[in-house]
C-alpha angles and dihedrals in degrees: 000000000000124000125259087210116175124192120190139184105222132163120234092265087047105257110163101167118117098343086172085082097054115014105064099064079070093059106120130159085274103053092048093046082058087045086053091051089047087048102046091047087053139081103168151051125210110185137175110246095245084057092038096054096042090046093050082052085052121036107037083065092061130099123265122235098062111105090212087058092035101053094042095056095036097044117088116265136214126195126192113218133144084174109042100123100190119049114259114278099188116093120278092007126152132172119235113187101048124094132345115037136354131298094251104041078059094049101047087040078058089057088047093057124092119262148067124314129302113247117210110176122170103002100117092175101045088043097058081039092066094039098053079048089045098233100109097104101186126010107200112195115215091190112184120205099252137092115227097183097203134034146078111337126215081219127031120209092249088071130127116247104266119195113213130191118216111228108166135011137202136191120188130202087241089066091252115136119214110200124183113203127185123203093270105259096020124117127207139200130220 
């Protein structure tokens, strides 16, 4: 079965909203050789509609020949929308939400599929949404040395208490801390 795996760019007090302001200032040689590892293991995005629609204004507009810019426009794409009114127009791009079944029976028939991981980045909503379903298989921190003090959290303060295993810890030379967390008692293949 394939991994749910979520990476996301958060600050030291959690902050998750709009990291493409303040986290890339932390990219070094270290943290894109560990961008190259999540991409090779994975053959997938999921993403939430608001990301995926800023991503498809974004990425598509960038120069080949970066693997960062490459993988992200070649790779399939999911995107979760009940509400997406015209069909995807960026390459490799579904729908999952519309018609037929619910969000999370599509999700978990994904995982069920051959192939590599499933990537989510950004997508808070649609993140906190697969852990309370237990379908959210790794959750990887990237956690910036700065304090935002306001802003979109990974985690509001309505959510249920989660228990989370670490399984693996970074430390880069940046200051940035790259935490990989399990759901606390699963385990998971690959």
């Amino acid at each position: 079965m394939r991994k749910l795996v979520a990476t996301e760019l958060m600050s030291m007090d959690g902050v998750a909203e709009s990291p493409d302001e303040w986290a890339f200032s932390y990219t070094d040689d270290e943290m894109q050789a560990e961008d190259a590892a999540g991409m090779a293991a994975s053959d997938a995005l999921l993403l939430g509609r608001v990301t995926y629609e800023e991503f498809a204004a974004f990425w598509p507009n960038q120069p080949a020949d970066n693997p960062m810019v490459d993988y992200i426009n070649s790779v399939r794409k999911y995107v979760v929308s009940a509400t997406l009114e015209e069909p995807p127009e960026w390459n490799n791009s579904t729908v999952i939400g519309g018609e037929g079944g619910t969000i999370v029976e599509e999700i978990a028939a994904l995982k069920r599929e051959p192939g590599r991981d499933i990537t989510i980045t950004g997508s808070l909503i649609l993140v906190r949404s697969l852990m309370r379903e237990g379908l959210l298989d790794e959750l990887r921190c990237v956690v910036c040395p700065l304090v935002r003090g306001s802003g979109r959290r990974l985690f509001e303060e309505e959510e249920d208490r989660r228990e989370l295993e670490l399984v693996d810890s970074k430390t880069f030379g940046t200051g940035v801390l790259y935490l990989t967390y399990q759901p606390a008692g699963k385990e998971v293949e690959g």
